[in-house]
mmCIF entry with sequence, helices, sheets and N, C-alpha, C, O atoms, coordinates in Angstrom:
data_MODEL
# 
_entry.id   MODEL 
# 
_entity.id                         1 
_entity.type                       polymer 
_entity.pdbx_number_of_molecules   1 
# 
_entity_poly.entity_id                      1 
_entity_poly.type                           'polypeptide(L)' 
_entity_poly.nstd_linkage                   no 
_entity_poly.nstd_monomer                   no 
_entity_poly.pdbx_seq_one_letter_code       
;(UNK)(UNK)(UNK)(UNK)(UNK)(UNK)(UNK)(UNK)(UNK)(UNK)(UNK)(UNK)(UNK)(UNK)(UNK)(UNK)
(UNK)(UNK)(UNK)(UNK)(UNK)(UNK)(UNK)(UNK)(UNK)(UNK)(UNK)(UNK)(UNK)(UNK)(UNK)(UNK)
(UNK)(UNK)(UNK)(UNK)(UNK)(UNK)(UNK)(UNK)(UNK)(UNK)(UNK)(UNK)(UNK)(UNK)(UNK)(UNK)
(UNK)(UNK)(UNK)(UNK)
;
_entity_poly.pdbx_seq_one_letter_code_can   XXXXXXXXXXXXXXXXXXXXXXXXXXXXXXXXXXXXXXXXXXXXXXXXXXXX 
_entity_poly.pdbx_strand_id                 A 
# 
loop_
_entity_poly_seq.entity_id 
_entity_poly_seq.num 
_entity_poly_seq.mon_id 
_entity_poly_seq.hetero 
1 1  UNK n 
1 2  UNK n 
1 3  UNK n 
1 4  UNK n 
1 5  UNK n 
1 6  UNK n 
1 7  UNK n 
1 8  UNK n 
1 9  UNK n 
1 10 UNK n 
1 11 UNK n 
1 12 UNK n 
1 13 UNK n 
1 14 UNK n 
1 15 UNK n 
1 16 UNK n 
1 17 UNK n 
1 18 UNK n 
1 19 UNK n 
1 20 UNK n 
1 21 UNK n 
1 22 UNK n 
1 23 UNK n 
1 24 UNK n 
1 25 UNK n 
1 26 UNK n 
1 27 UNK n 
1 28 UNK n 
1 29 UNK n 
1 30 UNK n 
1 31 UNK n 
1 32 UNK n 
1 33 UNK n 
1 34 UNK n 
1 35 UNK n 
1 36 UNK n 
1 37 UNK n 
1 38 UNK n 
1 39 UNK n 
1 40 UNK n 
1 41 UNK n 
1 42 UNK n 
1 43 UNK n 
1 44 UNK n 
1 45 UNK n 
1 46 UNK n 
1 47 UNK n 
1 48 UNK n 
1 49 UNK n 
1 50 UNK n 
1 51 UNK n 
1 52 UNK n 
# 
_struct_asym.id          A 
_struct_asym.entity_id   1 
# 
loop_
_struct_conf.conf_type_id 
_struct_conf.id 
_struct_conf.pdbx_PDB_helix_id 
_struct_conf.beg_label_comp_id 
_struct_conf.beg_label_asym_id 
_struct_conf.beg_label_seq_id 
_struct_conf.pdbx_beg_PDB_ins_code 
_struct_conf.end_label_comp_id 
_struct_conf.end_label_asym_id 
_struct_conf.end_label_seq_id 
_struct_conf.pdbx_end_PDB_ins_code 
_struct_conf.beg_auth_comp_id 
_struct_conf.beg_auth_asym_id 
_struct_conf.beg_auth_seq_id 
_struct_conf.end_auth_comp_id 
_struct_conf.end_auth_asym_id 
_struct_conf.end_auth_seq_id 
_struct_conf.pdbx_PDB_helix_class 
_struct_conf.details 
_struct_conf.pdbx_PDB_helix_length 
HELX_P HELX_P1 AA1 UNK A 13 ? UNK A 15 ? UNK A 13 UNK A 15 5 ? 3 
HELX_P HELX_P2 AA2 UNK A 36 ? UNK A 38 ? UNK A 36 UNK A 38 5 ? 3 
# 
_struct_conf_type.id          HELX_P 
_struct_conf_type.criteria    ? 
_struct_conf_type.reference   ? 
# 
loop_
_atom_site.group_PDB 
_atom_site.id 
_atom_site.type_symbol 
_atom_site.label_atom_id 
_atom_site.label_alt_id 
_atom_site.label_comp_id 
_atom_site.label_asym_id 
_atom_site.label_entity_id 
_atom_site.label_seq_id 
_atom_site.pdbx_PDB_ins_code 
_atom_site.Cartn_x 
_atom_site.Cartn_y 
_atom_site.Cartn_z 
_atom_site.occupancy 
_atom_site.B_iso_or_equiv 
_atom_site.pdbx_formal_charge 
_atom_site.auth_seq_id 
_atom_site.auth_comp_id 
_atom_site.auth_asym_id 
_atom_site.auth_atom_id 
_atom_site.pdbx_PDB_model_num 
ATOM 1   N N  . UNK A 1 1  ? 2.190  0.337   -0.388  1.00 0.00 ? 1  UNK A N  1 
ATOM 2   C CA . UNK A 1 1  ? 3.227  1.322   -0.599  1.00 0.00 ? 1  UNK A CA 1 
ATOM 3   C C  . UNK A 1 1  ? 2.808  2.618   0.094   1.00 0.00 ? 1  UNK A C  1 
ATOM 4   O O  . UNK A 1 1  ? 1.648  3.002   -0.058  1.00 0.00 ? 1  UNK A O  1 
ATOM 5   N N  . UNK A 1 2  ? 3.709  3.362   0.886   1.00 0.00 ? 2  UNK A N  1 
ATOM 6   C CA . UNK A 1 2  ? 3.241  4.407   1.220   1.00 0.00 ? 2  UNK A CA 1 
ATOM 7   C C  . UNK A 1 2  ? 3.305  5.833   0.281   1.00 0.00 ? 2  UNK A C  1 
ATOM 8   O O  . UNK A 1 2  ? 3.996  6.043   -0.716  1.00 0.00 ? 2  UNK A O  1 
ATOM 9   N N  . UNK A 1 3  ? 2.761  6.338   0.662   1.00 0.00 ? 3  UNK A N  1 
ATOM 10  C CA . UNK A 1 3  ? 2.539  7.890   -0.325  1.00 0.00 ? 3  UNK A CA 1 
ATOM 11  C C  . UNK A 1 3  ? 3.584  8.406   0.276   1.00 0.00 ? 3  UNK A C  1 
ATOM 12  O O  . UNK A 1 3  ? 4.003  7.998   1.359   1.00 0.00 ? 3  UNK A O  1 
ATOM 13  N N  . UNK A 1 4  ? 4.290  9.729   -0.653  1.00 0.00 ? 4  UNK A N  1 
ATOM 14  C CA . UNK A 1 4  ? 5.278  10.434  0.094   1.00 0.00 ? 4  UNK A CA 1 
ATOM 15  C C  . UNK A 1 4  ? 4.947  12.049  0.063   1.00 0.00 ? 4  UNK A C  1 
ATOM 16  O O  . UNK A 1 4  ? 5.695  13.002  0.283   1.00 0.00 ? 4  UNK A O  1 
ATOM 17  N N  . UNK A 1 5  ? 3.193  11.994  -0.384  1.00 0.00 ? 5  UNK A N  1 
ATOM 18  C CA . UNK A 1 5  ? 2.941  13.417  -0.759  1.00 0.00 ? 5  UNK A CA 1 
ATOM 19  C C  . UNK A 1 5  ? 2.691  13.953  0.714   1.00 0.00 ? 5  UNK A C  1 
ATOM 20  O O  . UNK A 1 5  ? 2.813  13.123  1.615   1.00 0.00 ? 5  UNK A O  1 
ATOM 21  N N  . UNK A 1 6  ? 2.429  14.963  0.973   1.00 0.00 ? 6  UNK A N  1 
ATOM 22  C CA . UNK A 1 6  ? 2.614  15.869  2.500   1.00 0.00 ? 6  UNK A CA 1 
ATOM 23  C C  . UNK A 1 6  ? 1.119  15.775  2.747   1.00 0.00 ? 6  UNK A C  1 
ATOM 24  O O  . UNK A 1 6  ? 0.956  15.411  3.912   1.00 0.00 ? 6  UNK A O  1 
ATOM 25  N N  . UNK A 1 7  ? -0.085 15.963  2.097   1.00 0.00 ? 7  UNK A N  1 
ATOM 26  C CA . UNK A 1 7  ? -1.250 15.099  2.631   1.00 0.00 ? 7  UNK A CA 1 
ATOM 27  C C  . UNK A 1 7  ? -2.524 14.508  1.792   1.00 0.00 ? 7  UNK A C  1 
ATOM 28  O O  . UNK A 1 7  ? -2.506 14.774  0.590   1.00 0.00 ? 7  UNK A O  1 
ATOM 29  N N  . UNK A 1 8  ? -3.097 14.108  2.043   1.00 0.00 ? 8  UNK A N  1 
ATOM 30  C CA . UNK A 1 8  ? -4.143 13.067  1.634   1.00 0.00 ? 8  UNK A CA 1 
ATOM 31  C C  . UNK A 1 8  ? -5.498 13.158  1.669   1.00 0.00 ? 8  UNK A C  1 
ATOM 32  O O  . UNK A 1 8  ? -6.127 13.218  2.725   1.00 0.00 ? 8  UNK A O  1 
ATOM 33  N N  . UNK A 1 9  ? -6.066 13.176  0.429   1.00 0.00 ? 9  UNK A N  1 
ATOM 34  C CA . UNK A 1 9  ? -5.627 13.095  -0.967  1.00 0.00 ? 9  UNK A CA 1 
ATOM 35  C C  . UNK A 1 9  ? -5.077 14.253  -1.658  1.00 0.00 ? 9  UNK A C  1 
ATOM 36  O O  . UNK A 1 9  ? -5.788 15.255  -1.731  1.00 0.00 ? 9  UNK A O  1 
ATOM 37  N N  . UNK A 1 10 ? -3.824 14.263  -2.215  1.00 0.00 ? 10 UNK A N  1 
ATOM 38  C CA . UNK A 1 10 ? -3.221 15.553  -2.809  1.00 0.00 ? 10 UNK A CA 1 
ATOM 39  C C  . UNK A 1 10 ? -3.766 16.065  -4.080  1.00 0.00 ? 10 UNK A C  1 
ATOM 40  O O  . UNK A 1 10 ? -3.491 17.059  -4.753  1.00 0.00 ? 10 UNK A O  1 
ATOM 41  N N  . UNK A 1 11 ? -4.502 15.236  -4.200  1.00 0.00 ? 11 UNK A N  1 
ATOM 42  C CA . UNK A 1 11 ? -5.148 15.396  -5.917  1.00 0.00 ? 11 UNK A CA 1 
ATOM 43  C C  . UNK A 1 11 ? -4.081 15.829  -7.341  1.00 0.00 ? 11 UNK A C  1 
ATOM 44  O O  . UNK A 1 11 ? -4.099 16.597  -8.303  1.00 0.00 ? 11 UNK A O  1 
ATOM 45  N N  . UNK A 1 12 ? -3.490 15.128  -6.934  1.00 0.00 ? 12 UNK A N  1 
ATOM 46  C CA . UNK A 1 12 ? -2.516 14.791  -8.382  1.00 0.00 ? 12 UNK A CA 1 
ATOM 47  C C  . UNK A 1 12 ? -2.816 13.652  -9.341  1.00 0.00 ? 12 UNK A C  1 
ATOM 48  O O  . UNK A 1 12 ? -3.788 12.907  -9.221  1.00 0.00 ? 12 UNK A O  1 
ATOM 49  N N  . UNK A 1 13 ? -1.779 13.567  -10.436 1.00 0.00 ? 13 UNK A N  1 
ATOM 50  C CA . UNK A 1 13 ? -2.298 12.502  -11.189 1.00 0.00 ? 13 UNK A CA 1 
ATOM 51  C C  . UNK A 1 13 ? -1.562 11.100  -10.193 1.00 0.00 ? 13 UNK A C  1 
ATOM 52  O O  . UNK A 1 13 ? -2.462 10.277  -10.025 1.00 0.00 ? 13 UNK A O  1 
ATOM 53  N N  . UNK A 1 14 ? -0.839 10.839  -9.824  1.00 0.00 ? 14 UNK A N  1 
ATOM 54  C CA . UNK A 1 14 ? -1.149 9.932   -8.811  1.00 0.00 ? 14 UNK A CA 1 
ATOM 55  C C  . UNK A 1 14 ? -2.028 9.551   -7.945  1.00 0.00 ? 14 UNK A C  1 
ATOM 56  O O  . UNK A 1 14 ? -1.793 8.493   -7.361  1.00 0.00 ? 14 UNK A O  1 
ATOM 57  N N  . UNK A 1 15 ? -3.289 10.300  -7.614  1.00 0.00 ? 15 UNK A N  1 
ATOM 58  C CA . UNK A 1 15 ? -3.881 9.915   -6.802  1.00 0.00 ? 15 UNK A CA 1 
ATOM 59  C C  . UNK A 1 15 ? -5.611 9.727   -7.589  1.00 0.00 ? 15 UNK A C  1 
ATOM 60  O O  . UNK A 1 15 ? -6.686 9.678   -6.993  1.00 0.00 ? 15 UNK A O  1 
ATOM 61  N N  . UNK A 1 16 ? -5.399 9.666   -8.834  1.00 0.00 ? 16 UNK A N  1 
ATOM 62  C CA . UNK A 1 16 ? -6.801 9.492   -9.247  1.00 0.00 ? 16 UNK A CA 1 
ATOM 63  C C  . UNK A 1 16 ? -7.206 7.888   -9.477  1.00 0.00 ? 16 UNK A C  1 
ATOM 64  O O  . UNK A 1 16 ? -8.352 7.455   -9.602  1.00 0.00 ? 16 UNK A O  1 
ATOM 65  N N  . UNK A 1 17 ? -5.883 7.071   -9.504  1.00 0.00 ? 17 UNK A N  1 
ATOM 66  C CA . UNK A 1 17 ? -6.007 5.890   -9.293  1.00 0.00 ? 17 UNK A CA 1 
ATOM 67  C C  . UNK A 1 17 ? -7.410 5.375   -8.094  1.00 0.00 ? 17 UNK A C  1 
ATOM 68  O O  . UNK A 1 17 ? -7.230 5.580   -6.894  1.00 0.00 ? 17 UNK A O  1 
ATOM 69  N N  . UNK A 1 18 ? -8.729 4.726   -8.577  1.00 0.00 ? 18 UNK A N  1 
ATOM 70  C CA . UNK A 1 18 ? -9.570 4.669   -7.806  1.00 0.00 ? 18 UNK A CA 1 
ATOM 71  C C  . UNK A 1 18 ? -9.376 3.661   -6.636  1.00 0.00 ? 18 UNK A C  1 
ATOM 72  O O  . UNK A 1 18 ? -8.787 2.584   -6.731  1.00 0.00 ? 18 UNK A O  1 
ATOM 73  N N  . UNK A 1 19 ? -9.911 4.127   -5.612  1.00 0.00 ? 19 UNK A N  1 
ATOM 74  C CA . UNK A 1 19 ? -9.300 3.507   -3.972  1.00 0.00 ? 19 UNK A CA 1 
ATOM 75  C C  . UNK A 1 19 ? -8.659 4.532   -3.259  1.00 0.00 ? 19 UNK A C  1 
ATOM 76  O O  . UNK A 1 19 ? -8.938 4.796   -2.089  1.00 0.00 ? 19 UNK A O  1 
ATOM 77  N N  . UNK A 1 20 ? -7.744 5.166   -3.975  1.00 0.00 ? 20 UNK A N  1 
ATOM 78  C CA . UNK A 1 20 ? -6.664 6.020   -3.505  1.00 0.00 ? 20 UNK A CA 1 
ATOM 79  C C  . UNK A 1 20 ? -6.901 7.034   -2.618  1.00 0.00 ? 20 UNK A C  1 
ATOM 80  O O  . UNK A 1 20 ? -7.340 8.124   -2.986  1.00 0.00 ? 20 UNK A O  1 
ATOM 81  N N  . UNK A 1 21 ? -6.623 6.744   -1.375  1.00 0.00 ? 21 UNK A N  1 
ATOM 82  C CA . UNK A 1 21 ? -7.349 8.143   -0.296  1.00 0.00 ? 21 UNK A CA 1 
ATOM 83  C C  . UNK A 1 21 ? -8.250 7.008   0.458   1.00 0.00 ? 21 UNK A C  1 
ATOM 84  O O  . UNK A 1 21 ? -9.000 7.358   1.369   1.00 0.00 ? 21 UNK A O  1 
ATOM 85  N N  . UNK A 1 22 ? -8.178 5.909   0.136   1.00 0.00 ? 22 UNK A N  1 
ATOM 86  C CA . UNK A 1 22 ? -9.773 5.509   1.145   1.00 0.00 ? 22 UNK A CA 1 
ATOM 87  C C  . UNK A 1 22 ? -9.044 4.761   2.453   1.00 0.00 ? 22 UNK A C  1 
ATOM 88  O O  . UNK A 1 22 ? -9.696 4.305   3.392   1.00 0.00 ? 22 UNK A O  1 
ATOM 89  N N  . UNK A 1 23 ? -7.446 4.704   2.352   1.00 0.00 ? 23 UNK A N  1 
ATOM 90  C CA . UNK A 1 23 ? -6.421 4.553   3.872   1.00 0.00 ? 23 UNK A CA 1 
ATOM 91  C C  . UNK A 1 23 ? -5.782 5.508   3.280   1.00 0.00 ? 23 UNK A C  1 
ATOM 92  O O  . UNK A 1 23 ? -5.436 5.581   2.101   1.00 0.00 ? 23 UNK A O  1 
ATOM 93  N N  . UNK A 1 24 ? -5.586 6.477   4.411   1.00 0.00 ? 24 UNK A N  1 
ATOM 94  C CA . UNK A 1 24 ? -4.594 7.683   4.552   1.00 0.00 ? 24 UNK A CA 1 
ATOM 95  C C  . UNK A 1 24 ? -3.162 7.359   4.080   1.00 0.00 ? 24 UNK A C  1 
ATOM 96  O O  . UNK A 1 24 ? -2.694 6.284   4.457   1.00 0.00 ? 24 UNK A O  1 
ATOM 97  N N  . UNK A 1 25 ? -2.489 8.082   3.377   1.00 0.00 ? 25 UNK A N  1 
ATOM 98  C CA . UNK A 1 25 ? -0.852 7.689   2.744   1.00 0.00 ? 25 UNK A CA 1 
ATOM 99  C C  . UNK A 1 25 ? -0.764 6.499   2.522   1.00 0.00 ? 25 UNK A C  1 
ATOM 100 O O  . UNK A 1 25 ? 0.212  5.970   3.053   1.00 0.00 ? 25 UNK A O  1 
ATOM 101 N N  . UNK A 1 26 ? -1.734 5.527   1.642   1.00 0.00 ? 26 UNK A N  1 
ATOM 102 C CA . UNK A 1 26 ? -1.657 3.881   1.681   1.00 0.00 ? 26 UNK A CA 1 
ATOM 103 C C  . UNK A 1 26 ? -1.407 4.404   -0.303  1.00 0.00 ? 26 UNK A C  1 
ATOM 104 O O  . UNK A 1 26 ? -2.373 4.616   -1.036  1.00 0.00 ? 26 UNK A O  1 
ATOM 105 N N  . UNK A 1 27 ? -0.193 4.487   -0.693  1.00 0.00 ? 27 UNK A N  1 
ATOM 106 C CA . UNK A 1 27 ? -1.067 4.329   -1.957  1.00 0.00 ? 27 UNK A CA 1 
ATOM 107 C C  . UNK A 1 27 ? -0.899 3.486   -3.187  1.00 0.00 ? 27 UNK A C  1 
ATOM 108 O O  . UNK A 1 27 ? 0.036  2.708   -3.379  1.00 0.00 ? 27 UNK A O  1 
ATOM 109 N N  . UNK A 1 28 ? -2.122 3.775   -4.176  1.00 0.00 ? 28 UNK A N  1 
ATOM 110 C CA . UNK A 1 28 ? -2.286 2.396   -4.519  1.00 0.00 ? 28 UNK A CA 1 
ATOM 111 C C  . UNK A 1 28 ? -1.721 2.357   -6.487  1.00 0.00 ? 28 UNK A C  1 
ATOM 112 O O  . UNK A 1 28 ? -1.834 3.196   -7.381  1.00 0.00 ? 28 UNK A O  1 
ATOM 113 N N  . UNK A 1 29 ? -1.296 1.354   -6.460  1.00 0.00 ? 29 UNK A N  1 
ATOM 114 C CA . UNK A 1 29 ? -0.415 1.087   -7.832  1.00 0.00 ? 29 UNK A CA 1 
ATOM 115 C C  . UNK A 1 29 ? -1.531 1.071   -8.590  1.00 0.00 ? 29 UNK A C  1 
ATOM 116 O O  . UNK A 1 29 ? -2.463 1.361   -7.840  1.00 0.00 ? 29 UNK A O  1 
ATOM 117 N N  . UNK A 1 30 ? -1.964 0.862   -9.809  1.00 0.00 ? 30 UNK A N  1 
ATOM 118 C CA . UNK A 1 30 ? -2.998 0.693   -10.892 1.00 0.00 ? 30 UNK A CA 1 
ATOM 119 C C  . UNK A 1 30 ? -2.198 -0.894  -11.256 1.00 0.00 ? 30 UNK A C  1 
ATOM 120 O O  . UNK A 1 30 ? -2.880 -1.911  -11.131 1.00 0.00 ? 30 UNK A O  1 
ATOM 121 N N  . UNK A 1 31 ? -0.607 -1.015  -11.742 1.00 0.00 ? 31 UNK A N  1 
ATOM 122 C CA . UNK A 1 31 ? -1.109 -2.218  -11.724 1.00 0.00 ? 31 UNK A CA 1 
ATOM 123 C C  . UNK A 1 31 ? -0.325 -3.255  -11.159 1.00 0.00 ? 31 UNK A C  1 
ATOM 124 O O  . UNK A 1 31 ? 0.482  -3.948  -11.779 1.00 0.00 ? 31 UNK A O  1 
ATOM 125 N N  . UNK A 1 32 ? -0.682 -3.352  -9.596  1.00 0.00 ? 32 UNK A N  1 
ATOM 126 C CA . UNK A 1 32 ? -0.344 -4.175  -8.854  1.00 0.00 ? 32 UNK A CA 1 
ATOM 127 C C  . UNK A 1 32 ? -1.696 -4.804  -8.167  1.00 0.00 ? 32 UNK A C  1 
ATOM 128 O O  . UNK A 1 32 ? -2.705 -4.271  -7.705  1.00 0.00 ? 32 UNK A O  1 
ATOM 129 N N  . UNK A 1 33 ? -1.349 -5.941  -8.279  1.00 0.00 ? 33 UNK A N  1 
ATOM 130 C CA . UNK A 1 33 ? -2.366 -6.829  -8.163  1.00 0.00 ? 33 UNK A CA 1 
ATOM 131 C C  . UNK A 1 33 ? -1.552 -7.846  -6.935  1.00 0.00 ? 33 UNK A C  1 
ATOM 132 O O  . UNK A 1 33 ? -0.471 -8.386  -7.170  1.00 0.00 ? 33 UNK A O  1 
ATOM 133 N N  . UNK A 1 34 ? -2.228 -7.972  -5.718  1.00 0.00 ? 34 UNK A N  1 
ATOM 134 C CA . UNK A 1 34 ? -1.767 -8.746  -4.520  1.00 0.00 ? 34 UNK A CA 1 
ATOM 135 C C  . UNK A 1 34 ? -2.402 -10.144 -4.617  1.00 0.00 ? 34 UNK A C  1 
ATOM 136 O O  . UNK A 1 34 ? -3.549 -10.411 -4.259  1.00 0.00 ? 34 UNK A O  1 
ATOM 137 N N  . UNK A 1 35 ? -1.467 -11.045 -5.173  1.00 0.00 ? 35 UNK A N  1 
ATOM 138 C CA . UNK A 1 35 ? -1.614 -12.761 -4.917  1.00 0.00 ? 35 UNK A CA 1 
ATOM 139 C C  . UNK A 1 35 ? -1.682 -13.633 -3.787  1.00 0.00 ? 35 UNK A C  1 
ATOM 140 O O  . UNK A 1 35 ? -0.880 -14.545 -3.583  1.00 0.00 ? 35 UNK A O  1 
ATOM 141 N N  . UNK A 1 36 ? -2.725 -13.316 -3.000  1.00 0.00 ? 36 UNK A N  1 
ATOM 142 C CA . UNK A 1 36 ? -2.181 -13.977 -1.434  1.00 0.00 ? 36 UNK A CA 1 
ATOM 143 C C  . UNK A 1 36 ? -1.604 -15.300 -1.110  1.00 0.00 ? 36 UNK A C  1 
ATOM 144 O O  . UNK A 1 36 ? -1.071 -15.593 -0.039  1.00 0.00 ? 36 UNK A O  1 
ATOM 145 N N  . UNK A 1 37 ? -1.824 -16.385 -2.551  1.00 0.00 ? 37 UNK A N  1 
ATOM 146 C CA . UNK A 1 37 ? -1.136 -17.706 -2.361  1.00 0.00 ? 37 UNK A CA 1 
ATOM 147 C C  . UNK A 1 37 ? 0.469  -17.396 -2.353  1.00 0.00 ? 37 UNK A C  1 
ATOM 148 O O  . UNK A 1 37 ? 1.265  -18.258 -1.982  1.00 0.00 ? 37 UNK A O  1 
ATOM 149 N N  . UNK A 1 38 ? 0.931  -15.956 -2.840  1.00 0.00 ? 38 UNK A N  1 
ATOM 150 C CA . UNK A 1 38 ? 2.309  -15.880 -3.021  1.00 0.00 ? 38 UNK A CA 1 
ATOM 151 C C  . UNK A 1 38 ? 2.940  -15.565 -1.787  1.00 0.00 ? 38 UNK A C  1 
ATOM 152 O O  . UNK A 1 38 ? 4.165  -15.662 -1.703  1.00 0.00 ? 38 UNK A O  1 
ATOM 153 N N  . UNK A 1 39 ? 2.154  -15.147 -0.680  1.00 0.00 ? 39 UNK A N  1 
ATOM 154 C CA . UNK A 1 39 ? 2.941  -14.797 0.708   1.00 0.00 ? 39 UNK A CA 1 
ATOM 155 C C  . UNK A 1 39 ? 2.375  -16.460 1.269   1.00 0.00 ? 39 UNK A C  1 
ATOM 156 O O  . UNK A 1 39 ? 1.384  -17.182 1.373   1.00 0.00 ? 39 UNK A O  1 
ATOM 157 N N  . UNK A 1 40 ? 3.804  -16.379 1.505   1.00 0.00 ? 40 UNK A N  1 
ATOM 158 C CA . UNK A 1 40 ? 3.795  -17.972 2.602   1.00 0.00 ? 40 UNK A CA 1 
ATOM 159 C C  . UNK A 1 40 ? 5.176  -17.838 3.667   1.00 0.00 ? 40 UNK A C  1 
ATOM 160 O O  . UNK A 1 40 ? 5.856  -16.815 3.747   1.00 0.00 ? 40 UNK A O  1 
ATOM 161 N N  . UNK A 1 41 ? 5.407  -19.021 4.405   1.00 0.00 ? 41 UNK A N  1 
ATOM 162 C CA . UNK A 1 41 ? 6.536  -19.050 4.815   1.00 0.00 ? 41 UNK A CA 1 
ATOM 163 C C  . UNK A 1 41 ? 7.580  -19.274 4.253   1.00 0.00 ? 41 UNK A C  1 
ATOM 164 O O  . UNK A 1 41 ? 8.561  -19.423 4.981   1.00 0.00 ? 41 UNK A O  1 
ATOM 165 N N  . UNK A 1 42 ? 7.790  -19.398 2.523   1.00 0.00 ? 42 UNK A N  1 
ATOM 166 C CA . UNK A 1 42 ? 8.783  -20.143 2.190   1.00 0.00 ? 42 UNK A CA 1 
ATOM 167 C C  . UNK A 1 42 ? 9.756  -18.292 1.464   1.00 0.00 ? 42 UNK A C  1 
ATOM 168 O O  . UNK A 1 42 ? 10.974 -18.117 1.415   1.00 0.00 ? 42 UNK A O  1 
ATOM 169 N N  . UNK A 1 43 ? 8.719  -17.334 1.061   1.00 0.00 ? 43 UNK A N  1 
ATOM 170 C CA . UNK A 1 43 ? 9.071  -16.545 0.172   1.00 0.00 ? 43 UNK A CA 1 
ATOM 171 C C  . UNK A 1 43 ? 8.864  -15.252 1.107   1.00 0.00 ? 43 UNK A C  1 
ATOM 172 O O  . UNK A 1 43 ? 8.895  -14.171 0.519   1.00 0.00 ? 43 UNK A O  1 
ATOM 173 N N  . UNK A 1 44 ? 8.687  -15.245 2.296   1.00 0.00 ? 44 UNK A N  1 
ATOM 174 C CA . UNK A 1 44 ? 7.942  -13.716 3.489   1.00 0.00 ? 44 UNK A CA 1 
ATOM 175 C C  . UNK A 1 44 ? 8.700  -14.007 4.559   1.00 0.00 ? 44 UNK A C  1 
ATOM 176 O O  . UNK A 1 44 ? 9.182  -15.056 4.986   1.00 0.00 ? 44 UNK A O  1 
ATOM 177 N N  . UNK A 1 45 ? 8.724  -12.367 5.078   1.00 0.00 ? 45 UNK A N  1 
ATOM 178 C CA . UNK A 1 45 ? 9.579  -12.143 6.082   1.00 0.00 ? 45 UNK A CA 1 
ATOM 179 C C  . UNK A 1 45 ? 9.270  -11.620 7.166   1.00 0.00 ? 45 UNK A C  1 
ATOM 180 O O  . UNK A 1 45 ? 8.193  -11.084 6.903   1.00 0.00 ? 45 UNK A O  1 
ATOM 181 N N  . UNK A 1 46 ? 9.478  -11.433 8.132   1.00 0.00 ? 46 UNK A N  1 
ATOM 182 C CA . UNK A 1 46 ? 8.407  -10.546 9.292   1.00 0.00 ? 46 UNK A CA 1 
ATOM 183 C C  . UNK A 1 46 ? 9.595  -9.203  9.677   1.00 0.00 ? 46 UNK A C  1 
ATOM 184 O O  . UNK A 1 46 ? 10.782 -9.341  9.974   1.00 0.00 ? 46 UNK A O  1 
ATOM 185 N N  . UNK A 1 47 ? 9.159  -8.498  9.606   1.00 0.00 ? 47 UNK A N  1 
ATOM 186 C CA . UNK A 1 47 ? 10.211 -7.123  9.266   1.00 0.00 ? 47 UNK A CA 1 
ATOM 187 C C  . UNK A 1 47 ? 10.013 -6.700  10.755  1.00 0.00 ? 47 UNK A C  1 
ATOM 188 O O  . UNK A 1 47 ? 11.021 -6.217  11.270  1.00 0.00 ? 47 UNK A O  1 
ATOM 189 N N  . UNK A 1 48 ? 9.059  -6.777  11.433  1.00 0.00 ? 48 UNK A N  1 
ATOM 190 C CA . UNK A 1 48 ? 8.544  -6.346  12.516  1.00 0.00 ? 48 UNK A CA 1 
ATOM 191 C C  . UNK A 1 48 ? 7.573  -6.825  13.147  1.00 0.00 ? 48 UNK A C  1 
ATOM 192 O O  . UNK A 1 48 ? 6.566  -6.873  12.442  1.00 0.00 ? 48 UNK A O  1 
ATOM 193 N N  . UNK A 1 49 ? 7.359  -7.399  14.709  1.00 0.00 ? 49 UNK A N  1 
ATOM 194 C CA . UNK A 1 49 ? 6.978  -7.588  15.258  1.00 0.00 ? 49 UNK A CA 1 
ATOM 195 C C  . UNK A 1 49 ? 6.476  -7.174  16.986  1.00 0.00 ? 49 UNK A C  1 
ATOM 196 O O  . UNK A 1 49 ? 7.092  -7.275  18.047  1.00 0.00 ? 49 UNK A O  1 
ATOM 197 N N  . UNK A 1 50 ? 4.721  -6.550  16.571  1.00 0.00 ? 50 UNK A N  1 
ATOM 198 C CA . UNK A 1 50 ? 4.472  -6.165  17.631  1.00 0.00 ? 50 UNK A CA 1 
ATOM 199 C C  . UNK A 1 50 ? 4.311  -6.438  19.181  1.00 0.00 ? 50 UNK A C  1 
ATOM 200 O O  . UNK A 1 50 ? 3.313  -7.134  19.371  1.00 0.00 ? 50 UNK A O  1 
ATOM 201 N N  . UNK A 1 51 ? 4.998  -6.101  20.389  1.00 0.00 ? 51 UNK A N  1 
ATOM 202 C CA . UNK A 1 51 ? 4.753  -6.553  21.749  1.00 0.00 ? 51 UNK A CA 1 
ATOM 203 C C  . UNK A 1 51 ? 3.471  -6.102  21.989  1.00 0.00 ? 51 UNK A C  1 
ATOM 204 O O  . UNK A 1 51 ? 2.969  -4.999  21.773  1.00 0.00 ? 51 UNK A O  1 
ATOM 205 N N  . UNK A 1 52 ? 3.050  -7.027  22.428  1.00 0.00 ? 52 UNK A N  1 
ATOM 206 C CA . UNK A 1 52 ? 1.344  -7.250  23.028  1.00 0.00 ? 52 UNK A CA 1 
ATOM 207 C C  . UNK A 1 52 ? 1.453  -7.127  24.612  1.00 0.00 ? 52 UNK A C  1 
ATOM 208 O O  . UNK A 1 52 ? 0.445  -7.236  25.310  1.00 0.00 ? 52 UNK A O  1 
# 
């Protein structure tokens, strides 16, 4: 998710979540937890794709 604060780390209570600040405007939920068996081809989308 991206941050929408103007810069990083803003030191709010949003950002004491630990991790938070360690990728610039990346920021991070407390409780979201990423399942990687759940991204596949059946349920993911490619929103964008870079020319090489």
């Amino acid at each position: 998710m991206v941050c929408h604060f103007n810069q990083c780390p803003k030191h709010k209570f949003e950002c004491r979540v630990p991790g938070c600040g360690a990728n610039r405007f990346v920021r991070i939920l407390p409780w979201f937890r990423l399942k990687p068996r759940r991204l596949n081809e059946f349920n993911s989308q490619i929103l964008f794709q870079r020319q090489v």
